[in-house]
C-alpha positions in Angstrom: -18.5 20.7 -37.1 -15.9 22.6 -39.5 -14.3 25.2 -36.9 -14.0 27.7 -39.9 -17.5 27.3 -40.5 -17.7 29.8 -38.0 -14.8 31.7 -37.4 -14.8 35.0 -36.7 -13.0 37.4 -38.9 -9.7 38.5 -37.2 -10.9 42.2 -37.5 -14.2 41.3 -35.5 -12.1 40.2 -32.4 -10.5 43.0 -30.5 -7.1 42.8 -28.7 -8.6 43.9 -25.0 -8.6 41.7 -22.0 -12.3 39.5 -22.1 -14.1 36.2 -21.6 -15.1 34.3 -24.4 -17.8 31.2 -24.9 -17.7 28.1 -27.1 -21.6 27.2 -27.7 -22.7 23.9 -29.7 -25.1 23.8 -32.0 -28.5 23.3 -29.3 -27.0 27.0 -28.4 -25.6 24.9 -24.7 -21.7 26.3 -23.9 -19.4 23.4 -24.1 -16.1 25.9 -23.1 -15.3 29.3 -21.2 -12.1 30.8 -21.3 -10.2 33.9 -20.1 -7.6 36.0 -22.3 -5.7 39.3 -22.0 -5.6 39.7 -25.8 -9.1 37.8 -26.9 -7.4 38.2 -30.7 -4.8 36.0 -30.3 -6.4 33.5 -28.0 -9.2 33.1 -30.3 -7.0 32.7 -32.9 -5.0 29.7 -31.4 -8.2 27.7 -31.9 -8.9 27.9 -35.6 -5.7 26.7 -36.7 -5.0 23.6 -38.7 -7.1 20.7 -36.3 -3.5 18.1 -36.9 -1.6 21.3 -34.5 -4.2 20.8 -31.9 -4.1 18.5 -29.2 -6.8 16.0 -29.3 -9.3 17.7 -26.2 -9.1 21.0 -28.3 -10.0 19.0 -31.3 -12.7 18.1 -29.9 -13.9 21.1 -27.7 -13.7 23.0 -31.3 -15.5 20.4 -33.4 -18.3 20.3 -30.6 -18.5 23.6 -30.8 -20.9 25.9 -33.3 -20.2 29.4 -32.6 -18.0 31.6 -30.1 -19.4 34.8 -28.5 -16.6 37.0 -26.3 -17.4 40.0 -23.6 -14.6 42.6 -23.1 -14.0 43.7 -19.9 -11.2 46.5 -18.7 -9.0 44.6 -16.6 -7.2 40.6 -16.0 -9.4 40.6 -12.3 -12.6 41.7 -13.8 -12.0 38.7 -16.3 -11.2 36.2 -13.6 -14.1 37.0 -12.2 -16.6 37.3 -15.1 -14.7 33.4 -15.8 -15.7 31.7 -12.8 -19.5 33.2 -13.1 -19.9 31.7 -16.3 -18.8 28.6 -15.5 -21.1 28.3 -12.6 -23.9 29.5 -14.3 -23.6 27.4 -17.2 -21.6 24.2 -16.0 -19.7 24.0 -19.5 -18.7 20.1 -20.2 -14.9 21.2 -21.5 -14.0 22.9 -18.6 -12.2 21.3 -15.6 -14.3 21.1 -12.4 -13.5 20.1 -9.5 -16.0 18.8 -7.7 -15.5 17.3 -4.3 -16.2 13.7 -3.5 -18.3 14.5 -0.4 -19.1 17.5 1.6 -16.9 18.8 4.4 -18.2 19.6 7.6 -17.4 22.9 9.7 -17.6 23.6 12.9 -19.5 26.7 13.5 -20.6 28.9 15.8 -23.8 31.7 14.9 -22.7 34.8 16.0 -26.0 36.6 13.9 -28.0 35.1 16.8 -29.2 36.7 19.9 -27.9 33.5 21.9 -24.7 32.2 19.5 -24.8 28.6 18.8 -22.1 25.8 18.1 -22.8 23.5 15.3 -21.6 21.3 13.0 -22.4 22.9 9.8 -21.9 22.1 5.9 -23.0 24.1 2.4 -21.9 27.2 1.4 -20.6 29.8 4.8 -23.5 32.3 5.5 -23.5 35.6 6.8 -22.4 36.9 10.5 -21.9 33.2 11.0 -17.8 31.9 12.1 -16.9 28.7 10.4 -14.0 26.1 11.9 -12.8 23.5 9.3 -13.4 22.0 7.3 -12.7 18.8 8.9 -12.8 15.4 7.3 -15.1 13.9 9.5 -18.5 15.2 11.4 -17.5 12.9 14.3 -13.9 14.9 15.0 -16.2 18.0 15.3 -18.2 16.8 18.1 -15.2 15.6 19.9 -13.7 18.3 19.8 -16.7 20.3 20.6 -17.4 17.8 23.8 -14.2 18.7 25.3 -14.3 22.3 25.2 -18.1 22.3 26.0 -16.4 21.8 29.6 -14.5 25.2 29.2 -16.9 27.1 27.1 -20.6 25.7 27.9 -22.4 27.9 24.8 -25.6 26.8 23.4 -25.9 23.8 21.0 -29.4 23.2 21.0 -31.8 23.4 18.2 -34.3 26.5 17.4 -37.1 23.9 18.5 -35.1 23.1 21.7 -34.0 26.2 22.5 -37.6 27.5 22.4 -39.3 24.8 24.8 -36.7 25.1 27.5 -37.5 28.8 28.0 -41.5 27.5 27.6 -40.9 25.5 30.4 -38.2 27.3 32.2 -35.9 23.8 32.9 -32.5 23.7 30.9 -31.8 20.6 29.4 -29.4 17.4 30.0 -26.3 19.8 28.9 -27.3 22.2 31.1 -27.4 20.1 34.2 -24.5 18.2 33.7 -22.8 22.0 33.1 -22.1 21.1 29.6 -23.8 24.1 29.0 -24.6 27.9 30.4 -28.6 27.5 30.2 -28.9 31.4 28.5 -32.7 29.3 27.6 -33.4 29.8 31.7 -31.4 33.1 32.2 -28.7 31.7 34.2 -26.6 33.8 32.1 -27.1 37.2 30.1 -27.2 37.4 26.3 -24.5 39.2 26.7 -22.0 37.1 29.0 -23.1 34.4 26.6 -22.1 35.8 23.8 -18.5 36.8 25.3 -19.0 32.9 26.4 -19.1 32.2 22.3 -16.7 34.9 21.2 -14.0 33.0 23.7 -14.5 30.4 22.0 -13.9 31.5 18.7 -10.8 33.2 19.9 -9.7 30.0 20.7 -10.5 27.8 17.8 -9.0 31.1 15.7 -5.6 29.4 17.7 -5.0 32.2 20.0 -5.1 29.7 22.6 -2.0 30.5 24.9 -3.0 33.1 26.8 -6.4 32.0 27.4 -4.2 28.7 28.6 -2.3 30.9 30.5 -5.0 32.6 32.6 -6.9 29.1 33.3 -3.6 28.3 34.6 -3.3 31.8 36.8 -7.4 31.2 38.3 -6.4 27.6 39.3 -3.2 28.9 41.3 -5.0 31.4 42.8 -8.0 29.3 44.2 -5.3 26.7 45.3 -3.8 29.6 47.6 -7.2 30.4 48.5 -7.3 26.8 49.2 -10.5 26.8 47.2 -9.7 23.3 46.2 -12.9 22.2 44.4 -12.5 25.3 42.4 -8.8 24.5 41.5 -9.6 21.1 40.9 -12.1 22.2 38.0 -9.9 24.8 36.6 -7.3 21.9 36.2 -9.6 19.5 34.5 -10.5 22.5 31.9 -6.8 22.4 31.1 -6.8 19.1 30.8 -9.6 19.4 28.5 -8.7 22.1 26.5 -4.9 20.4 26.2 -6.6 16.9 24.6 -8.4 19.7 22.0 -5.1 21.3 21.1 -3.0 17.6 20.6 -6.0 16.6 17.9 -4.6 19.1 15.7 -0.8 18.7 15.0 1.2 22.1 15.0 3.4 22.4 12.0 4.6 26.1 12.0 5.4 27.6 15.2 4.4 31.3 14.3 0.8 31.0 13.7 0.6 30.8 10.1 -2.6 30.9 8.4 -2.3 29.2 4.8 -3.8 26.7 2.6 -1.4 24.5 1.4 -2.3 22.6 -1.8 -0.7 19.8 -4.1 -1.8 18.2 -7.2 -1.3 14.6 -8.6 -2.0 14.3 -11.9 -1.8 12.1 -15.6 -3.0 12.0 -18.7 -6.8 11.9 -17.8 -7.6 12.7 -14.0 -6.0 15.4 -11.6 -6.4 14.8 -7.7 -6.3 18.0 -5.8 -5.5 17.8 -1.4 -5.5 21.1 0.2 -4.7 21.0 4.3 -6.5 24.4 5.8 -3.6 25.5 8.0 -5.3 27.7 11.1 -3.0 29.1 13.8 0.2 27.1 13.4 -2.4 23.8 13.0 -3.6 22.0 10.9 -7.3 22.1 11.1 -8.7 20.4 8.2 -8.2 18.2 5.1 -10.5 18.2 1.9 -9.5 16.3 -1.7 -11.0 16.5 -5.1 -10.6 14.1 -8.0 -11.5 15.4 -11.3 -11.2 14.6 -15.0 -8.7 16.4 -17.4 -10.9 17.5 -20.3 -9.3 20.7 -21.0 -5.6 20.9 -22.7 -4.0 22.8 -19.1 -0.5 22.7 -17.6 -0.2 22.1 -13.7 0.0 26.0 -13.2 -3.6 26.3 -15.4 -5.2 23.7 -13.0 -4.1 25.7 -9.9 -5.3 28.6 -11.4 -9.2 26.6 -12.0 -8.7 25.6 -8.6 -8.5 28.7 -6.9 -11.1 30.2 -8.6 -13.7 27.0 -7.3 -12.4 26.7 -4.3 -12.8 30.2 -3.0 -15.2 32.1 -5.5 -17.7 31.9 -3.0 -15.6 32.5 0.4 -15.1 35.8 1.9 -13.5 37.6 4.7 -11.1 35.2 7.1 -12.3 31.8 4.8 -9.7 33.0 2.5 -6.3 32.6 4.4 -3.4 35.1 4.5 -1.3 32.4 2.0 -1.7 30.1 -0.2 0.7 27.7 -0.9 0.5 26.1 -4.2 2.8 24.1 -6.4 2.7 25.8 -9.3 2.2 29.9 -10.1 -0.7 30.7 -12.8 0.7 32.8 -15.3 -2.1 35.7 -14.2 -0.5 35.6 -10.7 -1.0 39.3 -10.3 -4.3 39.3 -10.9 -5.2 36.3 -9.5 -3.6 37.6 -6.3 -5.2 40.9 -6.2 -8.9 38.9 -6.8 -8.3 36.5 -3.4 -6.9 40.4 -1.4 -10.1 41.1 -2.8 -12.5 38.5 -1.4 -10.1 38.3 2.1 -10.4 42.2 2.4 -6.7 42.3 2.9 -3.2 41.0 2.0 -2.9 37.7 0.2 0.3 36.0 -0.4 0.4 33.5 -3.5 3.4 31.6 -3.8 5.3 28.2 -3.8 7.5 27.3 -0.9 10.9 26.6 -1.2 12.3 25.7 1.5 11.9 24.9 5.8 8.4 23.3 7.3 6.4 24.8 4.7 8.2 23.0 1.5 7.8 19.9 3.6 3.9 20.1 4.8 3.6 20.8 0.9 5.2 17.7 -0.1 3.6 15.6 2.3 0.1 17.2 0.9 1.6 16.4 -2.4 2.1 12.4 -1.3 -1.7 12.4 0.2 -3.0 13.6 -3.4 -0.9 10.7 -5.6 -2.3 8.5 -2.8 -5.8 9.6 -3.7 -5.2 9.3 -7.3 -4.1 5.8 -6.7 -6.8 5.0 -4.9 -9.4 6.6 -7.1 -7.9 4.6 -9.8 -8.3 1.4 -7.8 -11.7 1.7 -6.6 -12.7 2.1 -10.9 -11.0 -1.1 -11.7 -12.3 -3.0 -8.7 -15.8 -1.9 -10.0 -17.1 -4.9 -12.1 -19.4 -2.6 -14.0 -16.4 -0.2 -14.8 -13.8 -2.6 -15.6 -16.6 -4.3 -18.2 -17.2 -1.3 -19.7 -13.8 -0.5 -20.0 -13.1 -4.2 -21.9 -16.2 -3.5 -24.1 -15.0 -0.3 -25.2 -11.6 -1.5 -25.8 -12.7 -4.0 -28.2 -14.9 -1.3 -30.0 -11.8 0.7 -30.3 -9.7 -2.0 -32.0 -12.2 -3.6 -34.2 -12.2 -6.6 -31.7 -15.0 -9.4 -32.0 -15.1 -10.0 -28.2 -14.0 -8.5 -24.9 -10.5 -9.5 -24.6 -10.4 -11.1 -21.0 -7.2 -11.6 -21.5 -4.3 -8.9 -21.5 -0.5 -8.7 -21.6 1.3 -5.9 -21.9 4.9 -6.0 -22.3 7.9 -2.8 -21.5 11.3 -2.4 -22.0 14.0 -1.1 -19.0 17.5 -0.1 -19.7 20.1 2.7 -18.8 21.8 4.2 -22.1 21.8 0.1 -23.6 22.5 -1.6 -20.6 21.1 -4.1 -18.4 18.5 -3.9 -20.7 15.1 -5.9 -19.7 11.7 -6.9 -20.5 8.8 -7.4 -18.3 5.0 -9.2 -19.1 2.2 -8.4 -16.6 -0.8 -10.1 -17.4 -4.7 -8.9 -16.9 -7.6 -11.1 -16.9 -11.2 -9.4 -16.4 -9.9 -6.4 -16.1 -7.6 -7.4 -12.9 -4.1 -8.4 -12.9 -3.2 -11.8 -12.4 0.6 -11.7 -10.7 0.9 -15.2 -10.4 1.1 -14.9 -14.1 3.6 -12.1 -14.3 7.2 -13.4 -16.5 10.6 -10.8 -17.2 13.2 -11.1 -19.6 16.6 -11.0 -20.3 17.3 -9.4 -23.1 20.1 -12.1 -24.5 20.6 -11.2 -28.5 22.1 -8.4 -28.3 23.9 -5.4 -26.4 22.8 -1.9 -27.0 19.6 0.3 -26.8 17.4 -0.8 -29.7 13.4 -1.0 -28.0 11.7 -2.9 -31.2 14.5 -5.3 -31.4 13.9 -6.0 -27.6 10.1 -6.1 -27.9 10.6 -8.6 -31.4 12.9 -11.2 -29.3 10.5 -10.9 -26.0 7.5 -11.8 -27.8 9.2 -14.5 -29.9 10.5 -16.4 -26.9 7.3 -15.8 -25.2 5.0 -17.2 -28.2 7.8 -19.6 -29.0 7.1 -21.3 -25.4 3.4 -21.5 -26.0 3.9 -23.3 -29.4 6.4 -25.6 -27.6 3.9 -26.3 -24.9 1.1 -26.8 -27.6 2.8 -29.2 -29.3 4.1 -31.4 -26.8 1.0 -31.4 -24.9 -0.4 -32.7 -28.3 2.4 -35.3 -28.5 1.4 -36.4 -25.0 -2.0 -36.9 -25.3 -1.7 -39.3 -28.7 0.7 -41.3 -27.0 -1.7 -41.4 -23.4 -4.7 -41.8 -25.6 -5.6 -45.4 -25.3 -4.7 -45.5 -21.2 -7.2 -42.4 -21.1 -9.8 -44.3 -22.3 -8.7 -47.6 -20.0 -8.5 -46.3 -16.4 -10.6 -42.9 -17.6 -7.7 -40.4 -16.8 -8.6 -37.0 -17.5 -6.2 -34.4 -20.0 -5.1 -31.5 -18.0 -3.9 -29.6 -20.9 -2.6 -26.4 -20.1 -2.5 -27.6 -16.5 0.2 -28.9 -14.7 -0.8 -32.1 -13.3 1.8 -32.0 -10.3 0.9 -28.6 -8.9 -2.8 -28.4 -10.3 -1.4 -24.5 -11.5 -1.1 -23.1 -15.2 1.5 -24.0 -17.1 4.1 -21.0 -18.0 2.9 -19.3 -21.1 -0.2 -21.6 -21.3 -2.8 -19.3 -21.9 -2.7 -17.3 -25.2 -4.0 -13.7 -24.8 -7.1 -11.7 -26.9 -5.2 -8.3 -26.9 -1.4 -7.5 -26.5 -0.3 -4.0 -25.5 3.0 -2.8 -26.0 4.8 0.3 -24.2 5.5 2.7 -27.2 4.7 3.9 -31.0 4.9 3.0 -34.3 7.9 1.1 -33.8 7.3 -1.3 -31.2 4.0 -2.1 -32.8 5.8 -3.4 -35.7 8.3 -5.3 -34.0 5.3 -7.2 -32.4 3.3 -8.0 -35.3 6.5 -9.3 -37.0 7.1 -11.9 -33.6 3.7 -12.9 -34.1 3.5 -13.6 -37.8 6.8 -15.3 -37.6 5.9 -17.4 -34.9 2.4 -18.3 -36.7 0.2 -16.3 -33.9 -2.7 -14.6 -36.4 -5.6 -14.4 -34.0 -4.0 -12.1 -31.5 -4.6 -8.6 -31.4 -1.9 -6.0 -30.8 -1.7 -1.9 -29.8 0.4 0.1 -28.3 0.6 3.0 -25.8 2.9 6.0 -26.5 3.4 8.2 -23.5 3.2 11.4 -24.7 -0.1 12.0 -26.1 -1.6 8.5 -24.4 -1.7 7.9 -28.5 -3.0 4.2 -29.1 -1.1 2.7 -32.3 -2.8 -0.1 -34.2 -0.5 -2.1 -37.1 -0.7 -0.8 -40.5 -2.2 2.8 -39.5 -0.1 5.8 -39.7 -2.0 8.2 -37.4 -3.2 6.7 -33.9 -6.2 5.7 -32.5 -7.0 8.8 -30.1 -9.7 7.5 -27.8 -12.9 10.0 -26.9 -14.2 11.3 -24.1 -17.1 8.3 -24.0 -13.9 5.7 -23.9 -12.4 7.2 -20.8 -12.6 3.6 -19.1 -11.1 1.8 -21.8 -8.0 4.1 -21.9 -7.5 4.6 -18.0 -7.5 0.5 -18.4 -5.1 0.7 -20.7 -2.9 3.5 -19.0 -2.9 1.0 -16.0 -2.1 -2.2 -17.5 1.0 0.2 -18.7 2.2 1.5 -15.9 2.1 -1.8 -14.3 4.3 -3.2 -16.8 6.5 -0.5 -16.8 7.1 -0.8 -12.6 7.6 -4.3 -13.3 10.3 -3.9 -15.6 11.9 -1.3 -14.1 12.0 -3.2 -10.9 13.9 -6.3 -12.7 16.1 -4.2 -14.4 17.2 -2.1 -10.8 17.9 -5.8 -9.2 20.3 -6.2 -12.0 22.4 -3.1 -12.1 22.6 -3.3 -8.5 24.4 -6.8 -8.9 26.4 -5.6 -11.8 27.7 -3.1 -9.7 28.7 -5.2 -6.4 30.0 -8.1 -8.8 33.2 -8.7 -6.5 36.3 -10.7 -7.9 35.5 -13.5 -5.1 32.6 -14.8 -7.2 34.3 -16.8 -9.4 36.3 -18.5 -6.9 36.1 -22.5 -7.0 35.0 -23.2 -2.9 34.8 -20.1 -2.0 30.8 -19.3 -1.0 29.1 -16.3 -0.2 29.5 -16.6 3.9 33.5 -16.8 3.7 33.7 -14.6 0.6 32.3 -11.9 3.3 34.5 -13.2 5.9 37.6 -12.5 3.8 36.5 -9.1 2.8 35.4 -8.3 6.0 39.0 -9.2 7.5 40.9 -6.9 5.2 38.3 -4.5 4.7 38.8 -4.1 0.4 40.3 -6.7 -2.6 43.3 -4.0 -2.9 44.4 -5.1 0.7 42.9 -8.8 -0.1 45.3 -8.4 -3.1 48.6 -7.6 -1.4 48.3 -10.4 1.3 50.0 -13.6 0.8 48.5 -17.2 1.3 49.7 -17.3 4.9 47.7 -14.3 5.7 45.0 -15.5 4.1 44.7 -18.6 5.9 44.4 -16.4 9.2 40.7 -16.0 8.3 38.6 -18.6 10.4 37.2 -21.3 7.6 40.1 -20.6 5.2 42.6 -23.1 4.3 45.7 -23.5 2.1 44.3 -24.8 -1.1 41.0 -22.0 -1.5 43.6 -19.5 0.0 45.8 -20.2 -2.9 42.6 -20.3 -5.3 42.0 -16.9 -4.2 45.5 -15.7 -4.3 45.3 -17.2 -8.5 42.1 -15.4 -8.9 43.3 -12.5 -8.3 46.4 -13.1 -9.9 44.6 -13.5 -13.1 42.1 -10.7 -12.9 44.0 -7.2 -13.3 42.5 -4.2 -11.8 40.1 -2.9 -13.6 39.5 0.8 -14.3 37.2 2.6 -11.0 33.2 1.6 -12.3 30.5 4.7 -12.2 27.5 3.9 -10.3 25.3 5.3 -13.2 22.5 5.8 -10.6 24.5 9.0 -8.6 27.7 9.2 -10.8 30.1 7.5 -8.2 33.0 6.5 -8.5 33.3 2.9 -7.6 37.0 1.9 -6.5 38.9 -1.3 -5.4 38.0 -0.5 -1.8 34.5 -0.2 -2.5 34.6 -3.4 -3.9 32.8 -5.2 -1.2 29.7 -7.9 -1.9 26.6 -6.4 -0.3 22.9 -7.2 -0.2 21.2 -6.5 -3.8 19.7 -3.0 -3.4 16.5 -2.2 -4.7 13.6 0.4 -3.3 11.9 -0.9 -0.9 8.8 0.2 -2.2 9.3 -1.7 -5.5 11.1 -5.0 -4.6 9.5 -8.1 -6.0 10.2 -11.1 -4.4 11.4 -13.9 -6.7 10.9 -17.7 -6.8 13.9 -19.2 -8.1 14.0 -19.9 -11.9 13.6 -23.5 -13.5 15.4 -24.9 -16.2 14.9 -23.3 -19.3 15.1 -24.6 -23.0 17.0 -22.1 -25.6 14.7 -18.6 -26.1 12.8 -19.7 -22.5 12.3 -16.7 -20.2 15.7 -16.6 -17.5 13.8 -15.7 -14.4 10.2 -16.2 -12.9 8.7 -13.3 -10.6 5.7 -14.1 -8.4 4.8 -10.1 -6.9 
């Protein structure tokens, strides 16, 4: 629908602090939002649609008619926000919602006889919650263990009530896993100091209680009460194996939930780690789908008011660590002192052990974004949905089973590089992985790159094609003698694909407008019409078809086909940027050695190693040289011409930190790439003019 087919008049909507709603035309709310001046919110959406980016588009086209509700301050609309979302669940709006539910450990203190539990759903009244913890099983572990110190009630209601019935305790209570309150071996009251010991120490005030274990067993050791002491010392032991399955990070008994987000283009994955006493005491992750137009301090903002909109009391930490402040932090602030009852401390960490636990939360949520990602394009169902809505998207006839997408990699013109990762059925095939060399020209100029990658590539595949065709009229008579069988596109000596054998259904290109072009123009040149091509630009996740001068913005309903695509680009663009780190780290430990005639790379460290830099190398005469074990007169007197002939160069920049790169650095070293991102490399064959230089196998 026409947004200004229901637009408010600007004189209707006030300038006060409010909430408004977005309803479609069924009357269901698609969007909530929060303003402090609901006028010039408001306004922000009925602008011209082109300004908008592409969610809002849509959220405002969806949408039928807005409604807004003043209220008198920024905490009183935070609040009226989240209530509104929860009640009616709008589709626009980001929601977190977890991928399981978290178990607590908790004990009843509302009971007459307090029980320990593990517990999940939303925390109840007069009842002390633990946790979460990522795993039932850790609970009752831990629980087991400290069942020897503190032996409350577990039991059921049901089992509870049949043991006093009866008057015998159960197992737990013979084996003195627990104090029996159901047989009056203890007094509700003893029992419930039992529990509220307990708590203290799960709270992580557990040194003194440590301490005073300690003091009984040294006392009934004097006393030479050595069963006693004996016991006392295996409650130590116990309650120490609790404490080690929590690791300390602060040392001051911080309470704080420390969150991280990872996040692109579609998705945001959300790890907190509940931080109780110094410990960490539980880890929880969300992985949600970016349908509203939000910056990272927007997200946090969402996610504060989900996760603790329905906590109170000591469930909402003393901090919260975050990675980014919301631009209401005030209010936002003063609503969690609020729910807490006291003070609240919002804030990002800078510095020390708390920057760090942050960044490690921060690794654990791109590792959960990863894997989410993974897990949808392992799913056969997902990854066929995503190739059928692909080929809606492009005006395709078929699936395209087959997909390369290709990236440029360069710093400022140089070393500049091409990758091809290849995707069949949705997976990637990495046998089938090529990069480039870019060998034209010097410079940066992307669409020239992508136009001489794709030419060589295609030009490959018509070579191939045609000698394949030559072969088999000149084999055609033997075939039908001894019945050989054509391999085709299969090389008969390795029984493997032949490079560049297989044409694909869909390129994708890394960019706009003008990589596009460049691709089309390859493939028309080299006589490739049944190919289709796109590309991905980065900053909008804008797909670009030929001969269209606005881009294919994918909906909602094609989420698969785009997070396809968004891999198969990222893929391509590690790959290349791999390749082109493996050659600037040769470029810059190219030694003056290389060249010599005889000299290989064992004595060329030798030599360098003895003099310790080419400017001493430089200086020595041929008799020194020939002190070096291996080295005689005639490659000592190559080296000494080699030299002679190559002038000292101006110092190089390692572009990578800004070093400068002297004479006496000038040492031959081991290629240096991230260890995370090395490819190993089979060594290349021989290639005919416009073949690709090098083969990777990942």
């Amino acid at each position: 629908m026409d947004p200004s087919s229901y637009r408010p008049a600007p004189g209707q909507i006030p300038t006060s602090p409010g909430v408004y709603r977005f309803s479609d035309e069924h009357g269901r709310v698609v969007y909530v939002g929060k303003a402090k001046n609901l006028r010039a919110r408001l306004s922000s959406y009925f602008q011209d649609l082109a300004h908008l980016h592409p969610r809002t588009q849509t959220m405002v086209t969806t949408a039928a008619a807005v409604d807004w509700t003043v209220v008198g301050t920024e905490v009183e609309a935070l609040q009226l926000e989240y209530s509104w979302i929860k009640e009616f669940d709008p589709r626009f709006n980001v929601k977190y919602r977890d991928d399981k539910s978290y178990p607590s450990l908790a004990v009843t203190l509302d009971e007459e006889f307090p029980r320990a539990q593990v517990m999940r759903g939303p925390h109840r009244k007069g009842v002390r919650y633990f946790g979460p913890y990522g795993h039932a099983w850790a609970i009752r572990e831990t629980l087991d263990l400290l069942l020897r110190v503190f032996p409350v009630r577990t039991c059921s209601a049901g089992v509870f009530k049949n043991a006093r019935q009866v008057g015998r305790p159960c197992l737990l209570g013979y084996i003195g896993k627990c104090a029996a309150p159901c047989t009056g071996k203890i007094s509700a009251e003893d029992h419930r100091a039992l529990a509220e010991d307990f708590c203290e120490f799960m709270a992580g005030r557990t040194g003194p209680y440590i301490k005073r274990v300690e003091r009984e067993m040294k006392q009934a050791a004097q006393a030479m009460e050595y069963e006693k002491a004996a016991r006392l010392r295996d409650d130590i032991t116990a309650l120490t194996r609790a404490l080690e399955k929590n690791a300390i990070v602060f040392g001051d008994g911080t309470d704080a939930d420390v969150i991280a987000l990872a996040e692109d283009e579609l998705e945001v994955a959300v790890q907190i780690f509940h931080v109780r006493g110094g410990r960490v005491r539980g880890q929880r992750g969300w992985v949600t789908e970016r349908v509203e137009d939000v910056d990272t301090a927007d997200l946090v903002e969402h996610f504060l008011q989900q996760l603790y909109g329905e906590q109170r009391g000591e469930a909402v930490p003393r901090e919260v660590l975050v990675p980014a402040l919301p631009a209401d932090t005030a209010a936002l602030g003063q609503w969690l002192c609020e729910l807490r009852g006291a003070r609240v401390e919002l804030r990002v960490p800078q510095r020390g052990d708390k920057k760090s636990l942050q960044e490690t939360v921060q690794r654990n949520a791109a590792q959960a974004l990863n894997l989410h990602k993974l897990r949808r394009a392992g799913d056969l169902t997902a990854r066929s949905l995503a190739l059928q809505q692909l080929a809606e998207a492009l005006d395709m006839d078929t699936a395209p089973l087959r997909i390369e997408c290709f990236d440029i990699s360069h710093l400022q013109g140089t070393e500049v590089v091409a990758s091809m990762v290849v995707f069949e059925d949705g997976l990637p095939r990495k046998s089938e992985y090529r990069r480039f060399a870019i060998k034209t020209f010097e410079g940066q100029d992307d669409p020239r790159a992508m136009h001489e990658v794709l030419t060589r590539r295609f030009r490959r595949y018509k070579s191939d094609l045609a000698r394949d065709a030559a072969a088999d009229a000149a084999v055609a008579g033997a075939e039908d003698a001894d019945g050989a069988e054509n391999t085709g596109p299969i090389d008969p000596e390795t029984g493997r694909p032949k490079r560049f054998a297989y044409p694909p259904q869909l390129i994708v290109v890394d960019g706009g407008q003008p990589q596009v072009a460049a691709a089309v123009r390859a493939l028309e040149e080299a006589g490739v019409v049944d190919v289709t091509v796109c590309g991905l630009a980065k900053r909008l996740e804008e797909v670009w078809v030929p001969g269209e001068d606005d881009p294919v913005v994918l909906p909602r309903s094609s989420g698969e086909a785009l997070l396809m695509l968004q891999r198969i680009r990222d893929e391509a663009h590690r790959f290349a940027i791999t390749y082109h780190r493996s050659k600037r780290s040769k470029a810059m430990t190219a030694s003056a050695l290389d060249d010599v005639p005889g000299l290989g790379a064992t004595r060329r460290k030798a030599v360098l190693a003895h003099f310790g830099s080419l400017k001493r190398l430089r200086a020595a005469g041929i008799e020194q040289i020939t002190e070096v074990p291996g080295i005689g007169r005639a490659t000592a007197a190559a080296i000494v011409a080699a030299l002679a002939t190559r002038a000292p160069s101006a110092p190089a920049v390692n572009t990578a930190t800004g070093e400068i790169i002297e004479d006496d650095a000038d040492v031959v070293v081991d290629e240096a790439v991230d260890a995370d991102e090395a490819v190993p490399v089979v060594p290349p064959r021989q290639e005919p003019a416009g073949g690709s230089v090098e083969l990777a196998q990942p």
